[in-house]
C-alpha positions in Angstrom: 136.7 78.6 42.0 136.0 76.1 45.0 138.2 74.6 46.5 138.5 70.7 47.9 140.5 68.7 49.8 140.6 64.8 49.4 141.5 63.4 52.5 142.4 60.1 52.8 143.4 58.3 56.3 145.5 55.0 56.9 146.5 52.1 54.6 144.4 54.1 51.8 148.3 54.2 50.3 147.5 50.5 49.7 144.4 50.5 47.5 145.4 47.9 44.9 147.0 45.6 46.5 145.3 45.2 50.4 142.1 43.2 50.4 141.0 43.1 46.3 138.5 41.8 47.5 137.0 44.3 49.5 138.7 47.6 48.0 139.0 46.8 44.8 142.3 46.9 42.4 142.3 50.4 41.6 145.1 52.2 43.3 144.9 55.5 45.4 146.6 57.5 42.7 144.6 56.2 40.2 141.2 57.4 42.6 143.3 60.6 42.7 143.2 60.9 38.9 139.7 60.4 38.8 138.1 62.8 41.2 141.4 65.5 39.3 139.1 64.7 36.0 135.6 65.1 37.2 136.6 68.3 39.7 138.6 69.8 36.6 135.2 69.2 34.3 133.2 71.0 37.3 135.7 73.5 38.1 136.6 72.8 41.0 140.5 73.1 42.4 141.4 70.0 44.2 144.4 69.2 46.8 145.1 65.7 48.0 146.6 64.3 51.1 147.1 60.3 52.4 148.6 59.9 55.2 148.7 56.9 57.7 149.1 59.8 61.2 146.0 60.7 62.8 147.7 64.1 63.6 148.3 64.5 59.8 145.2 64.5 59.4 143.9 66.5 61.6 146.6 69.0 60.7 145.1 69.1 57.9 141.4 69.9 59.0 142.8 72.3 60.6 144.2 73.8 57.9 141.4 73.5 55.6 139.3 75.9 58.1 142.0 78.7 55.7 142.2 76.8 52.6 139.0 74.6 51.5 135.7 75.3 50.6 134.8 71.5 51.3 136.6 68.0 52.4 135.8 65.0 50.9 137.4 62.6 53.6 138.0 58.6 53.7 139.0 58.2 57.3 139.7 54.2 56.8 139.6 52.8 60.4 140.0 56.3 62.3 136.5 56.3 61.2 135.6 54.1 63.8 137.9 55.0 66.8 139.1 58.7 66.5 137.2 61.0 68.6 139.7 63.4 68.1 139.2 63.5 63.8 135.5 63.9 65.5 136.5 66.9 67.4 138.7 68.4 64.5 136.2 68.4 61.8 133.8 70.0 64.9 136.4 73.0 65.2 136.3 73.9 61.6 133.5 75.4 59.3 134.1 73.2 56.3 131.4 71.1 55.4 132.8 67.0 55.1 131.9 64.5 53.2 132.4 61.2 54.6 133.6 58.4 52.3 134.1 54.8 52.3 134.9 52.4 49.4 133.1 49.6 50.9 130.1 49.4 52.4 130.7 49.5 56.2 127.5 48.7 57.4 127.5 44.8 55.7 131.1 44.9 57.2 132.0 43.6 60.6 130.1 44.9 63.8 133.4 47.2 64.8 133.0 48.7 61.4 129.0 50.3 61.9 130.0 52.9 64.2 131.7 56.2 62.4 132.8 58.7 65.1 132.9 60.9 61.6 129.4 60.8 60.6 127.8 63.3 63.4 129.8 66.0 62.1 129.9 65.4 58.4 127.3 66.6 55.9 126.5 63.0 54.5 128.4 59.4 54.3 128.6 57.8 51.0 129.9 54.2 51.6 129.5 51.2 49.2 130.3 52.6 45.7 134.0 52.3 45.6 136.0 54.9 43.9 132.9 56.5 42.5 132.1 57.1 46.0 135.1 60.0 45.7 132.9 61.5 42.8 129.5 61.4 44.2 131.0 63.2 47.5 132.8 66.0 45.4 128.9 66.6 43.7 127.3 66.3 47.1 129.6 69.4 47.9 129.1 70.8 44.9 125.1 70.4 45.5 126.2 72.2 49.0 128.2 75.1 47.8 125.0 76.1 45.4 122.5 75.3 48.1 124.2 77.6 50.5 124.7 80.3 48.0 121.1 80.9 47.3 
């Protein structure tokens, strides 16, 4: 069975209650729950990991190099300044999906740039928490492509 983590960078913790307006109501567990659902239904095994520490994270790309067959990853603003996410997801042979709720590029200027996107397999941005479930398919899509 594959294997998928869901990565999810700062003040994700606060989906529900930061900016409605702009991430919606639904809360990161609730996300969670969803994306648990659709991977169960495509059998796919999922961990998940939120954490507001850029070395977290990249602890955990690290880690995923061992342990994941893919990483669906919401960066939140390290998308735009971390170089070093950049260089983590570089070091690793997991393919990355980048993720954003909102669409970033109708956002502020500051928001256009992703230092994630050159080293990810695609960006999906715009389609709120379905977002998390087109970028688990996309890896699905991946895994088959590359088995072939």
């Amino acid at each position: 069975m594959p294997r998928a983590l869901i990565l999810n960078g700062p003040n994700l913790n606060r989906l529900g209650q930061r900016e409605p307006g702009v991430y919606g109501r639904v809360t990161l567990a609730e996300i969670e729950a969803l994306v648990r659902d659709h991977a169960a239904r495509h059998d796919v095994d999922i961990e998940t990991l939120q954490s507001n520490h850029e070395g977290a994270l990249i602890d955990a790309i690290h880690r995923a190099a061992d342990t994941a067959d893919g990483i669906v990853l919401n960066a939140g603003a390290y998308t735009h300044t971390s170089v070093a996410l950049h260089d983590a997801i570089a070091s690793v042979a997991v393919p990355v999906v980048e993720v954003h709720l909102s669409n970033i590029h109708a956002r502020e200027a500051f928001r256009h740039r992703s230092f994630i996107a050159p080293v990810a397999l695609g960006q999906i941005a715009g389609f709120g928490p379905q977002g998390y479930l087109l970028a688990l398919d996309a890896l699905r899509a991946h895994w088959a492509a590359s088995a072939t």
